[in-house]
N, C-alpha and C positions, 0 to 999 in steps of 0.2 A: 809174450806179445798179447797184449788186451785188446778185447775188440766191442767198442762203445755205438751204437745209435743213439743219435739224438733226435727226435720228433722237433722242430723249430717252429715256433709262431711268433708273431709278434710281442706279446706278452711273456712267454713262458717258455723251458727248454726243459724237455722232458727225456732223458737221459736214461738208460740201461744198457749195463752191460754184462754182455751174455758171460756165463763163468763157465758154464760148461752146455754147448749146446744138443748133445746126444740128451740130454738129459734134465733139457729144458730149464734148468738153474741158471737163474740171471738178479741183477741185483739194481733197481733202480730208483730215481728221486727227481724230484722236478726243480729247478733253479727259473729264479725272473730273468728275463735277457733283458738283462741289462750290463752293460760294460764294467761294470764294480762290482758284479756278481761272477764274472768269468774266473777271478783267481780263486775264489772259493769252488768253482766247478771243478779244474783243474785241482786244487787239495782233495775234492773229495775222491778223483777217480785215482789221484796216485796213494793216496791212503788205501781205497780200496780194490785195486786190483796188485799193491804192491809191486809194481812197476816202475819204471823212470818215465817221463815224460817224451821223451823222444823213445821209447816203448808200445806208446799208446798209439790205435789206429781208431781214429773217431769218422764216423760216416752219418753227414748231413743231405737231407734232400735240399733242391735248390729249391727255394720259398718267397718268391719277388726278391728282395731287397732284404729279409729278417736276416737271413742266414751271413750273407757278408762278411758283419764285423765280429760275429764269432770263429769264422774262417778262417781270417786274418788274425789275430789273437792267438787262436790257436797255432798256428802255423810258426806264428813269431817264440811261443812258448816250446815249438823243438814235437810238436806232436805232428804224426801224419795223419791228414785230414784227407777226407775222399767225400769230394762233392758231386750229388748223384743226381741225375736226369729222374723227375718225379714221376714221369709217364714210363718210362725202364720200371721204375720198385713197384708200380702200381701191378704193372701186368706182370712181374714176378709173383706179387701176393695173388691176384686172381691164379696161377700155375700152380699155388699150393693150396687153393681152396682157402683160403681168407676171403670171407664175405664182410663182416663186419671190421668196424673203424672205430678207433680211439686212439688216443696218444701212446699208451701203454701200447697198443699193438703195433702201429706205426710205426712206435722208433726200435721194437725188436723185427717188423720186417724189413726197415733200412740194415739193420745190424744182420740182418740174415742174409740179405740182399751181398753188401761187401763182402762177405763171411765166404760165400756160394759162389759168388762172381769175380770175384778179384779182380775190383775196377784200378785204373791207376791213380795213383795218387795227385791230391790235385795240387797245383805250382799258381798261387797268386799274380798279378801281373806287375811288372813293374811299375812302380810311383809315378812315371812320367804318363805311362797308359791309362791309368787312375784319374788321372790331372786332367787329361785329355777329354774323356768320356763326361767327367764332371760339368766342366765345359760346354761340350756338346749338347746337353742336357739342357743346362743351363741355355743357351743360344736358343734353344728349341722350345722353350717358355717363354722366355723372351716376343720369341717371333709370334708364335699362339697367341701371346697374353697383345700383341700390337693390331692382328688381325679380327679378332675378337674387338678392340676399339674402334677400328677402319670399320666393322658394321655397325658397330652402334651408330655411329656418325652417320 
């Protein structure tokens, strides 16, 4: 059982995974999020942690909107995914004395964070609730983008 953080941003996915955590050995690399780079993400960590894929436990903070469709992808790829409350890892890292910030530290205190915590695993929603919410969204731009005209007027 491999246990991956990934730091997520808009641009970038910066990935490590811890090999042995007594002993602070972990092994990391950063990929573009972008949807044509996930199967390459996915090669690298079953190569490198010599795992199978439904093996792997990957732990993402939630990130607006970035994190999503590597969630989904992932999930669909047979990995268990643990999507975490960003204010939960924040003040786990303040509980270990982590003052400073970067990507590299980020996504080993998300991976410390699962590792420590044993959140549960996250379960995507159904397609219909996807639909739904997209929708909704959409409606809600709509209406913004109408009243926004009603004052110009």
């Amino acid at each position: 059982m491999a246990h991956i953080g990934i730091d997520v941003s808009k641009q970038k996915l910066d990935c490590l995974w811890v090999r042995d955590l007594d002993k602070g050995k972990v092994k990391t690399k950063v990929f573009s999020n972008r949807h044509q780079d996930y199967p390459g993400l996915l090669d690298w960590l079953v190569r490198q942690t010599g795992e199978a894929a439904d093996e792997l436990h990957v732990y993402l903070e939630a990130t607006s909107i970035y994190h999503e469709p590597l969630a989904y992808w992932l999930h669909k790829a047979g990995v268990t995914v643990y999507v975490l409350n960003p204010a939960q890892v924040r003040h786990h890292a303040k509980g270990m004395g982590v003052r400073s910030k970067t990507d590299r530290k980020d996504s080993m205190i998300v991976a410390r964070y699962g590792i420590e915590r044993k959140p549960r695993p996250w379960q995507p929603e159904p397609p219909e609730v996807r639909e739904l919410k997209r929708l909704i969204n959409r409606l809600e731009t709509v209406e913004d983008d109408l009243q926004r005209e009603r004052n110009r007027l």
